[in-house]
PDB file of N, CA, C and O in Angstrom:
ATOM      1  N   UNK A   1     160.474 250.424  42.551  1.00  0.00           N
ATOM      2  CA  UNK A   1     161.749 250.090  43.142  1.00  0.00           C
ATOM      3  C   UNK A   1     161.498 249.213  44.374  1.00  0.00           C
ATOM      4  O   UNK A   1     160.451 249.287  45.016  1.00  0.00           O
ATOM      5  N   UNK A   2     162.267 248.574  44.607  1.00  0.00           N
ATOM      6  CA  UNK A   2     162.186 247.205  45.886  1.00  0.00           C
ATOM      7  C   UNK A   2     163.472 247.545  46.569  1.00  0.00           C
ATOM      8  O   UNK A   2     164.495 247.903  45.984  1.00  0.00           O
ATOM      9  N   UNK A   3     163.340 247.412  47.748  1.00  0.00           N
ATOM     10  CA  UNK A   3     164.316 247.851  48.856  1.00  0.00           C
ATOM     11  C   UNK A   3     164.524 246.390  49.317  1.00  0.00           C
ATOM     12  O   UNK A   3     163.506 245.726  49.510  1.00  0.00           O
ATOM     13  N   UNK A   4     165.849 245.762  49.536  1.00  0.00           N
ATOM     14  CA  UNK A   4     166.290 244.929  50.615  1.00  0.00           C
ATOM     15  C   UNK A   4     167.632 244.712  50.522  1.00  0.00           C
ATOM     16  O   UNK A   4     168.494 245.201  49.792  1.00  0.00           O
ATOM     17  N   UNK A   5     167.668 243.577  51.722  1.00  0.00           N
ATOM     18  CA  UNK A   5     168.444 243.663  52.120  1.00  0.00           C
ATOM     19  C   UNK A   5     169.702 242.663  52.003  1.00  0.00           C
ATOM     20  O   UNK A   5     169.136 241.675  51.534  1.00  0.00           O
ATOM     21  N   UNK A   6     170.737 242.390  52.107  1.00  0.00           N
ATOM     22  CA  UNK A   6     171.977 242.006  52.050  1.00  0.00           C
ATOM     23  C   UNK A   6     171.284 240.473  51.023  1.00  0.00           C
ATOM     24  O   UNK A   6     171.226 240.179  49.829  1.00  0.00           O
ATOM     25  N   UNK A   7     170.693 239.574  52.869  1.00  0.00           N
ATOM     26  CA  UNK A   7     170.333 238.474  53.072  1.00  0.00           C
ATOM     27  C   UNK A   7     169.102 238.226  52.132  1.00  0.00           C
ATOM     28  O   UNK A   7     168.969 237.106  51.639  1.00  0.00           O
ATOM     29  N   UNK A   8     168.265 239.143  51.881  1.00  0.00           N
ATOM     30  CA  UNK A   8     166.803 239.208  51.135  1.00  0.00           C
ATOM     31  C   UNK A   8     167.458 238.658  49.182  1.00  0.00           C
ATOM     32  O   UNK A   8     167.256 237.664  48.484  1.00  0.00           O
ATOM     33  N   UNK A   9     168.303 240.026  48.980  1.00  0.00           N
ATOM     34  CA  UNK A   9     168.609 239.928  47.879  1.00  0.00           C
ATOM     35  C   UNK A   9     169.619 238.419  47.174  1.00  0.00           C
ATOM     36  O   UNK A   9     169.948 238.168  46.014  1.00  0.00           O
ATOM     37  N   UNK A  10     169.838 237.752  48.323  1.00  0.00           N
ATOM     38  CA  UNK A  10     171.020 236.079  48.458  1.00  0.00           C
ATOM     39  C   UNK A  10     169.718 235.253  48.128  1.00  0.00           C
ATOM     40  O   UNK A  10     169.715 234.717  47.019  1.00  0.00           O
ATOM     41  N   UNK A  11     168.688 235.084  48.875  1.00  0.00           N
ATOM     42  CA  UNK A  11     167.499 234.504  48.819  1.00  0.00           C
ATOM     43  C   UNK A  11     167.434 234.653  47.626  1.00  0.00           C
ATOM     44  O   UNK A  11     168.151 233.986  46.880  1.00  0.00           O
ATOM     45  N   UNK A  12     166.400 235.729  47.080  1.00  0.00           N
ATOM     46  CA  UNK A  12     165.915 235.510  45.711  1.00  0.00           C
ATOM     47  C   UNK A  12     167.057 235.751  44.600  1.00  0.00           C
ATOM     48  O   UNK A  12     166.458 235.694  43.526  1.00  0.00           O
ATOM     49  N   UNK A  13     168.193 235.954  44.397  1.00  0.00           N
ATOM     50  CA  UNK A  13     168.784 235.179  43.648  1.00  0.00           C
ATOM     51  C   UNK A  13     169.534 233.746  43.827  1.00  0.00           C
ATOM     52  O   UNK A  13     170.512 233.551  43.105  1.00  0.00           O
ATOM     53  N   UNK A  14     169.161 232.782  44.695  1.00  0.00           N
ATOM     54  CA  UNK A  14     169.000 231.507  45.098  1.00  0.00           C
ATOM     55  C   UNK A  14     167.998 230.822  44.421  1.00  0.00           C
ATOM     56  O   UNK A  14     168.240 229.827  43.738  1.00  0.00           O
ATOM     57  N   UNK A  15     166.899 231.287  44.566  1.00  0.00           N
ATOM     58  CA  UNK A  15     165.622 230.999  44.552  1.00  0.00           C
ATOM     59  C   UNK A  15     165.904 231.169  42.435  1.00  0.00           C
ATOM     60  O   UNK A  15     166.141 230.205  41.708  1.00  0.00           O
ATOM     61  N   UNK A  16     165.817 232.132  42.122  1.00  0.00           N
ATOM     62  CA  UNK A  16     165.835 232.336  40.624  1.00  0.00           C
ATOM     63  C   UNK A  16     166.879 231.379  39.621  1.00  0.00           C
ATOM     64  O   UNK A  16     166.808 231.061  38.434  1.00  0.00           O
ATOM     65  N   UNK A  17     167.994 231.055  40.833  1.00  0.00           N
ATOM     66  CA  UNK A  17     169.022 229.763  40.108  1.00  0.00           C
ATOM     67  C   UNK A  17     168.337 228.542  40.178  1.00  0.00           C
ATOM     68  O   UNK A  17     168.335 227.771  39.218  1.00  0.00           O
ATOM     69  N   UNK A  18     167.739 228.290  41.258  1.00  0.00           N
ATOM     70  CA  UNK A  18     167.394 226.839  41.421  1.00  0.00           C
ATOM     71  C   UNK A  18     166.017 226.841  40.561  1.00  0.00           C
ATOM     72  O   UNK A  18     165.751 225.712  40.148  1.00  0.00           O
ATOM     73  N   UNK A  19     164.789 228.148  40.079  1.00  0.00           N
ATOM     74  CA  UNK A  19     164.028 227.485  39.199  1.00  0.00           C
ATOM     75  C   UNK A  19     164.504 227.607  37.726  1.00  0.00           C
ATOM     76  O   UNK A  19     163.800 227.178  36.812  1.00  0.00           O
ATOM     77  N   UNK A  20     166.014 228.348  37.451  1.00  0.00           N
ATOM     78  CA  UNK A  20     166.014 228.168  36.360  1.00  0.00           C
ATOM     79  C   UNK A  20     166.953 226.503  36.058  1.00  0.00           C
ATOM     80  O   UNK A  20     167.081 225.929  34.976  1.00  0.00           O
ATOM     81  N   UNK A  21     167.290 226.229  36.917  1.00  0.00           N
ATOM     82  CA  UNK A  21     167.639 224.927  36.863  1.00  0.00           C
ATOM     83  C   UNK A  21     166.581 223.591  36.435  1.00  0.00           C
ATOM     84  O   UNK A  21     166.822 222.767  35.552  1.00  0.00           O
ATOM     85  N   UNK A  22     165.409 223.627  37.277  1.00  0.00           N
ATOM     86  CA  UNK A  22     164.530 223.421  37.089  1.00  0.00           C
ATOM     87  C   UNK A  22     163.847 222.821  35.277  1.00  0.00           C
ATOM     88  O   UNK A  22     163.385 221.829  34.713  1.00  0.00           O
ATOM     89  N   UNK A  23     164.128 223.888  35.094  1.00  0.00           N
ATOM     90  CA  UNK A  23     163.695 223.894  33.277  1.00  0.00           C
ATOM     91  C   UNK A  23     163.679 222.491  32.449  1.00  0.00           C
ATOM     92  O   UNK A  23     162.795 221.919  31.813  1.00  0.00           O
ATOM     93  N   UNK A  24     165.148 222.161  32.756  1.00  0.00           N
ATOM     94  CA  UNK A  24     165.241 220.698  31.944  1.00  0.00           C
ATOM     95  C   UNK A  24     164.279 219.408  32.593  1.00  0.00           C
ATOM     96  O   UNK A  24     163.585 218.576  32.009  1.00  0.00           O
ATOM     97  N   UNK A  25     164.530 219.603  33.935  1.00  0.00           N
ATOM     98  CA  UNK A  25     163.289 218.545  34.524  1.00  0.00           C
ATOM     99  C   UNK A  25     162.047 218.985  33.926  1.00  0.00           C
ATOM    100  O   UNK A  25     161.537 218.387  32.979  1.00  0.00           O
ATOM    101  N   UNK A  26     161.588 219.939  34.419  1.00  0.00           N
ATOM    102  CA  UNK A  26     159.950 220.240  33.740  1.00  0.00           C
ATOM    103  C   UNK A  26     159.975 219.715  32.106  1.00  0.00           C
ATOM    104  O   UNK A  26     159.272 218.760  31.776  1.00  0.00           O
ATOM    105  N   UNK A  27     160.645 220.260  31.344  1.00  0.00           N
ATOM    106  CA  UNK A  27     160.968 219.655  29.945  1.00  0.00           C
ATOM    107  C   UNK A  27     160.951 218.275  29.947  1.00  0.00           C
ATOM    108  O   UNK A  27     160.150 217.585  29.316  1.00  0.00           O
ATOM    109  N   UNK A  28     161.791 217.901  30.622  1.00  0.00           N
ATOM    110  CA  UNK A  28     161.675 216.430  30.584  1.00  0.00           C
ATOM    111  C   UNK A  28     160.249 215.294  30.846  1.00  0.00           C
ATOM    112  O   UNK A  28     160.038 214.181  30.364  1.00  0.00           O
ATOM    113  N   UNK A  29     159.423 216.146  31.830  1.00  0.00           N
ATOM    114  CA  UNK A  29     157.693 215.537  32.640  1.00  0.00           C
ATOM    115  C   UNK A  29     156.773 216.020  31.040  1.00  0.00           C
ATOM    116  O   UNK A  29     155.627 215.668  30.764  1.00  0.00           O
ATOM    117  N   UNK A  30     157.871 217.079  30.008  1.00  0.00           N
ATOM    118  CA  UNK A  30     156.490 216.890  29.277  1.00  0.00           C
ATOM    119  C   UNK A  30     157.105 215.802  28.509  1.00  0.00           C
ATOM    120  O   UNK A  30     156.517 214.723  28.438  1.00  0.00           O
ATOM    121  N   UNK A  31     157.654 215.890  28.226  1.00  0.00           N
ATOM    122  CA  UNK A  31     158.098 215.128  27.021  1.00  0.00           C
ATOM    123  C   UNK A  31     157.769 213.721  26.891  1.00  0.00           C
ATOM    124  O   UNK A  31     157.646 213.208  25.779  1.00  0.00           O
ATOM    125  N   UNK A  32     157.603 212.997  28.092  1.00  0.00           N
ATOM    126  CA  UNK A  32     157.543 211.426  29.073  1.00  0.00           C
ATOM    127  C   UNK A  32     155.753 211.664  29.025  1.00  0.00           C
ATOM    128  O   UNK A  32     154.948 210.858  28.557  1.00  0.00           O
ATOM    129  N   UNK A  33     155.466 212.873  29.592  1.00  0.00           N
ATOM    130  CA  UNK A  33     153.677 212.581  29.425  1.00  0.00           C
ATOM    131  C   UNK A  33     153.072 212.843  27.980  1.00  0.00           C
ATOM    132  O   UNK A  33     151.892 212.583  27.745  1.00  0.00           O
ATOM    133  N   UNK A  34     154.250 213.568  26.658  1.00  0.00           N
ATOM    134  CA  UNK A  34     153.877 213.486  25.394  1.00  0.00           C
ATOM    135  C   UNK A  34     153.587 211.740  25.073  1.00  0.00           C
ATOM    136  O   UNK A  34     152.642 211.372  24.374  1.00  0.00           O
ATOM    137  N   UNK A  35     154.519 210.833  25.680  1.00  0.00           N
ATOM    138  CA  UNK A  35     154.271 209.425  25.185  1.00  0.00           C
ATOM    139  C   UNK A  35     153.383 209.300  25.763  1.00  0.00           C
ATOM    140  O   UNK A  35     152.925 208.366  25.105  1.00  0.00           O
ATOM    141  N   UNK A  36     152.354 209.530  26.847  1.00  0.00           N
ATOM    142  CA  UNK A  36     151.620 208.449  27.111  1.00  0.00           C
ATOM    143  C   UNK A  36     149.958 208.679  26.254  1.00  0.00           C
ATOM    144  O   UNK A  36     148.987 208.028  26.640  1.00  0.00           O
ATOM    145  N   UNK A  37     149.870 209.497  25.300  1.00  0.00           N
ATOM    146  CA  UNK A  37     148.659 208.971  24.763  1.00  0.00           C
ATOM    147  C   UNK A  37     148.671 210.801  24.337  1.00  0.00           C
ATOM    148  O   UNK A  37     149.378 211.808  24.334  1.00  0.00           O
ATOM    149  N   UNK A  38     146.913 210.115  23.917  1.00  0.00           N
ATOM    150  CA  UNK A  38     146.239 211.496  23.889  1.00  0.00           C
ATOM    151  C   UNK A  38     146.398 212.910  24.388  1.00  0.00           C
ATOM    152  O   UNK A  38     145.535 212.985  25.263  1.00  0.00           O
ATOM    153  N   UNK A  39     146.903 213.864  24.336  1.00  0.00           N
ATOM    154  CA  UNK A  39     147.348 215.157  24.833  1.00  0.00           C
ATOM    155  C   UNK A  39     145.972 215.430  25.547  1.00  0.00           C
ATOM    156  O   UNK A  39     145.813 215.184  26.743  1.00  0.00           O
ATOM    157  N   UNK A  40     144.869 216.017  24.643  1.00  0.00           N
ATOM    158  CA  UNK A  40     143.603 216.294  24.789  1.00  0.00           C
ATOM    159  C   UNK A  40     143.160 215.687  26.450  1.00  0.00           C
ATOM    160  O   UNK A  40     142.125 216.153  26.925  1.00  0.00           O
ATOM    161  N   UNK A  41     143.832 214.822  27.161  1.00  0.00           N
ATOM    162  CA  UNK A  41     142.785 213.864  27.927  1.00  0.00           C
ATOM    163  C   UNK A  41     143.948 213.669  28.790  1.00  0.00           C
ATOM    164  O   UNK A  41     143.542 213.528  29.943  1.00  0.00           O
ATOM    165  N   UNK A  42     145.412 213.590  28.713  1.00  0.00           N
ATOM    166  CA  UNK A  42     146.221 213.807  29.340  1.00  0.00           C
ATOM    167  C   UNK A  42     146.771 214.334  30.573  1.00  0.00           C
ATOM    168  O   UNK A  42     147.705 215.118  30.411  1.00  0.00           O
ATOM    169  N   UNK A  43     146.393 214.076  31.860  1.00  0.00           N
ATOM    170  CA  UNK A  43     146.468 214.534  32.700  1.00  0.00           C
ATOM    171  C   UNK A  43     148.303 215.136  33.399  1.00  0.00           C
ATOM    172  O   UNK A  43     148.735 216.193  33.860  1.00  0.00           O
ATOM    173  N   UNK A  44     148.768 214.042  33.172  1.00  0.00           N
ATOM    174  CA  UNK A  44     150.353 214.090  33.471  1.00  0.00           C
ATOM    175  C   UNK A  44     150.931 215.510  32.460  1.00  0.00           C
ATOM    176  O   UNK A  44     151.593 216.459  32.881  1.00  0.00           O
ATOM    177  N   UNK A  45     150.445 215.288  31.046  1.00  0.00           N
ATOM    178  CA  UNK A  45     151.382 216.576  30.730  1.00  0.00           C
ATOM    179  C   UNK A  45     150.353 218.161  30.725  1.00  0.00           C
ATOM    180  O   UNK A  45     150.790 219.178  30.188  1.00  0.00           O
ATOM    181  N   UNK A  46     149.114 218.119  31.341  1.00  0.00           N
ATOM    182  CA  UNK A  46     148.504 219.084  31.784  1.00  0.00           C
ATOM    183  C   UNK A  46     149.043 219.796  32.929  1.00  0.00           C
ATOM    184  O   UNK A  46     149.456 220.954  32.868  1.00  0.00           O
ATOM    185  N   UNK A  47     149.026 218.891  34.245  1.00  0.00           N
ATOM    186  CA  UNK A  47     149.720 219.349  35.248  1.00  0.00           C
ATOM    187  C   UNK A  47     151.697 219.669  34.771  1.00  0.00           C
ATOM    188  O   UNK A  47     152.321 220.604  35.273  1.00  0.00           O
ATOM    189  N   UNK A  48     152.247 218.804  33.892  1.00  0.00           N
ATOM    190  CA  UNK A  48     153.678 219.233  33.516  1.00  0.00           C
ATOM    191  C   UNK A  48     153.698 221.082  32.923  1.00  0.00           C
ATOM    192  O   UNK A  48     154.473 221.967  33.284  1.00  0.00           O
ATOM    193  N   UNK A  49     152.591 221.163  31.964  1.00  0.00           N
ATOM    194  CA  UNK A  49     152.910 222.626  31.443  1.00  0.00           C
ATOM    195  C   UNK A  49     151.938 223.290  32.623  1.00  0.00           C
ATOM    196  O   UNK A  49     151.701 224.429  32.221  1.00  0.00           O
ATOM    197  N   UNK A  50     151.395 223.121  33.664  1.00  0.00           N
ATOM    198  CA  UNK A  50     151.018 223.754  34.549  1.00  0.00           C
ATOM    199  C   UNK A  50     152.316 224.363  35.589  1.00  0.00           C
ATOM    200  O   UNK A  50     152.521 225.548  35.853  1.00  0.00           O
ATOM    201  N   UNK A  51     152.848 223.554  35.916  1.00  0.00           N
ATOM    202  CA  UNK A  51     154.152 223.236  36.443  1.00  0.00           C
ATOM    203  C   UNK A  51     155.028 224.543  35.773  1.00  0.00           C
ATOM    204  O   UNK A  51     155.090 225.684  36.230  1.00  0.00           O
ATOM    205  N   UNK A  52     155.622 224.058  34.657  1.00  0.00           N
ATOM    206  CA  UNK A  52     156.315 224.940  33.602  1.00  0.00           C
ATOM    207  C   UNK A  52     155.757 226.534  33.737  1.00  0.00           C
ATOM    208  O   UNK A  52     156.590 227.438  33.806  1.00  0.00           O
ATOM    209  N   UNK A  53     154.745 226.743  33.760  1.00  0.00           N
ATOM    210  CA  UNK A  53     153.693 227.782  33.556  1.00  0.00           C
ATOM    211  C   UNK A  53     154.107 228.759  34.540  1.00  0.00           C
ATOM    212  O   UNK A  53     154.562 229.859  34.226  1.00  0.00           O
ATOM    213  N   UNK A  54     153.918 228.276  35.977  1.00  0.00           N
ATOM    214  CA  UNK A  54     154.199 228.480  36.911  1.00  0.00           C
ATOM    215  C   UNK A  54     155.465 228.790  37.464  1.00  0.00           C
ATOM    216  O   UNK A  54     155.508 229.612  38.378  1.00  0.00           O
ATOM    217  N   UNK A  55     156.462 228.278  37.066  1.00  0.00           N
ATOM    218  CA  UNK A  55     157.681 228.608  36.655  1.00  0.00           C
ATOM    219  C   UNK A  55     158.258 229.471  36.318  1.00  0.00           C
ATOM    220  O   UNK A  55     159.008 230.138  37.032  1.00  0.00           O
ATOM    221  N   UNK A  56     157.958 229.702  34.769  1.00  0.00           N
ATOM    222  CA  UNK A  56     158.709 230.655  34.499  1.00  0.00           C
ATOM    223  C   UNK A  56     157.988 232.121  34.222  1.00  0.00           C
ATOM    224  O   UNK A  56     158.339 233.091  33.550  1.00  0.00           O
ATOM    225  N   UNK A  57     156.735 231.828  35.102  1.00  0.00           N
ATOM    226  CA  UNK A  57     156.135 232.963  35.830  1.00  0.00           C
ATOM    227  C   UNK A  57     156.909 233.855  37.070  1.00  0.00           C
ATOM    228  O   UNK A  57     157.057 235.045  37.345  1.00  0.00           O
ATOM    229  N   UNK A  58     157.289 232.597  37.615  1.00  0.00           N
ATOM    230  CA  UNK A  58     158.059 233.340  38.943  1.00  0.00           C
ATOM    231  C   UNK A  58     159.769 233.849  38.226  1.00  0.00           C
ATOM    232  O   UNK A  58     160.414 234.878  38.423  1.00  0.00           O
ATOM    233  N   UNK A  59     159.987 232.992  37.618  1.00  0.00           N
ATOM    234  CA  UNK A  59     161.416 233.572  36.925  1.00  0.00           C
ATOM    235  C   UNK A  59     161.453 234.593  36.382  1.00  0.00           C
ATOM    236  O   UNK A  59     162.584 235.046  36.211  1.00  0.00           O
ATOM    237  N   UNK A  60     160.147 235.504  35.816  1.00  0.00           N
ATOM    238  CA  UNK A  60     160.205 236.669  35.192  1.00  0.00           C
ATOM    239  C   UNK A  60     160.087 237.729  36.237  1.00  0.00           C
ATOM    240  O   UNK A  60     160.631 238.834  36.238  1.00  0.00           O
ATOM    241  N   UNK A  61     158.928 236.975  37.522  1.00  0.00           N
ATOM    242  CA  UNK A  61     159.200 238.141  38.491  1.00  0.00           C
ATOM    243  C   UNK A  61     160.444 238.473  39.475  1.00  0.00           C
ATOM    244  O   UNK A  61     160.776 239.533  40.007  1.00  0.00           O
ATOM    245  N   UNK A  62     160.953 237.306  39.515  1.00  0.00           N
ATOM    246  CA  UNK A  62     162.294 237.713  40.349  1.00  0.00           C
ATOM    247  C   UNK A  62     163.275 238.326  39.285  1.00  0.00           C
ATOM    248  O   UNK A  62     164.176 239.060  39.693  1.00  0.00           O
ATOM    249  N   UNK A  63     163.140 238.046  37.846  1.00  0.00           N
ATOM    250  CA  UNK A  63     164.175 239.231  37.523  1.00  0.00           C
ATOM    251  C   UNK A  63     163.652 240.331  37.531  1.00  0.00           C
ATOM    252  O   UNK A  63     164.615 241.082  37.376  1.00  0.00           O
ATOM    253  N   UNK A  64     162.635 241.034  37.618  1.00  0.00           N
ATOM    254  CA  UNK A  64     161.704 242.111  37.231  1.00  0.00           C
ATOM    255  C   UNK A  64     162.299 242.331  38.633  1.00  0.00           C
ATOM    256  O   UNK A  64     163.009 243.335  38.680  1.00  0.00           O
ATOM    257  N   UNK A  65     162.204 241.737  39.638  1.00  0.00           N
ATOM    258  CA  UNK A  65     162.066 242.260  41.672  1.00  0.00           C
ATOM    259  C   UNK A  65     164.086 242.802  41.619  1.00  0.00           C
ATOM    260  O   UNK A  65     164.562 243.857  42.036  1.00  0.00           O
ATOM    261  N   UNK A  66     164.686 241.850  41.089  1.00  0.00           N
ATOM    262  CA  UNK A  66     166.234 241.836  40.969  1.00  0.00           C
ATOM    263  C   UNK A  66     166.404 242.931  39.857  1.00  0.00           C
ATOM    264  O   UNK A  66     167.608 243.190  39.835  1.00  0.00           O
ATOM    265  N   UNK A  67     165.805 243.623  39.009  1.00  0.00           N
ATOM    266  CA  UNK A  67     166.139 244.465  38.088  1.00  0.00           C
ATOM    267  C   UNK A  67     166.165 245.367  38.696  1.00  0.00           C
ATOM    268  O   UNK A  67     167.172 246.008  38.394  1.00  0.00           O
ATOM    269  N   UNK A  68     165.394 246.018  39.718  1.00  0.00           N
ATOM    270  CA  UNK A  68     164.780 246.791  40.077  1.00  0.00           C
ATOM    271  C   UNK A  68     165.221 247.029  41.637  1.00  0.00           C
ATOM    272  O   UNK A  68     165.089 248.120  42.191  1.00  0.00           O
ATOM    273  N   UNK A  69     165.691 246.021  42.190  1.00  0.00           N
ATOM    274  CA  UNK A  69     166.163 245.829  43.557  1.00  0.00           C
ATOM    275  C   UNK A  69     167.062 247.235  43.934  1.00  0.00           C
ATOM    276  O   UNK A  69     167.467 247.783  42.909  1.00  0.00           O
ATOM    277  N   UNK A  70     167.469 247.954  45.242  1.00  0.00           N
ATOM    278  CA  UNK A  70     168.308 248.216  45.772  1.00  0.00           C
ATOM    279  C   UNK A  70     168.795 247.754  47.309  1.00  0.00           C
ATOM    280  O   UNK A  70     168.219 247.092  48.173  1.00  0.00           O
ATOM    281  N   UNK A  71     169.930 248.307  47.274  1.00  0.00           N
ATOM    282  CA  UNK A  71     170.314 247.478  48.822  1.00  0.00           C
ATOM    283  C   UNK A  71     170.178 248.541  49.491  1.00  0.00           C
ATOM    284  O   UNK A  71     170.346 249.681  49.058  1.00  0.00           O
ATOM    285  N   UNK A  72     169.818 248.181  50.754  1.00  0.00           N
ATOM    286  CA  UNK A  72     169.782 248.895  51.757  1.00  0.00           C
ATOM    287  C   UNK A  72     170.761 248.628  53.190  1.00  0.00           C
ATOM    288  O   UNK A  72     170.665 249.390  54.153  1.00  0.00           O
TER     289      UNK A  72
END
């Protein structure tokens, strides 16, 4: 269980809108570094699904932190 507060709990559901917003841009950096060649050797869409990766890493933990949240 996670304890906070009013202002804490505004934050990270702020934070969880704006990376799920996010999504279509990241989608979009792969899709643009799918054209430029070789995947294998590809640097642009390495760092894009790095990006992505990272992402919706944190999107699972803020709902997991927000599932679980109470106010105090």
């Amino acid at each position: 269980m996670t304890y906070l507060r009013r202002e804490g709990l505004k934050k990270l559901k702020e934070e969880l809108e704006r990376r799920k917003g996010l999504r279509p841009e990241i989608s979009q950096k792969i899709q643009e570094a799918k054209t430029l060649g070789d995947l294998a050797e590809n640097a642009e869409y390495h760092e894009a699904l790095s990006v992505q990766s990272f992402n919706e890493g944190r999107i699972m933990e803020l709902e997991e932190i927000l599932r679980q949240a109470q106010l105090i």
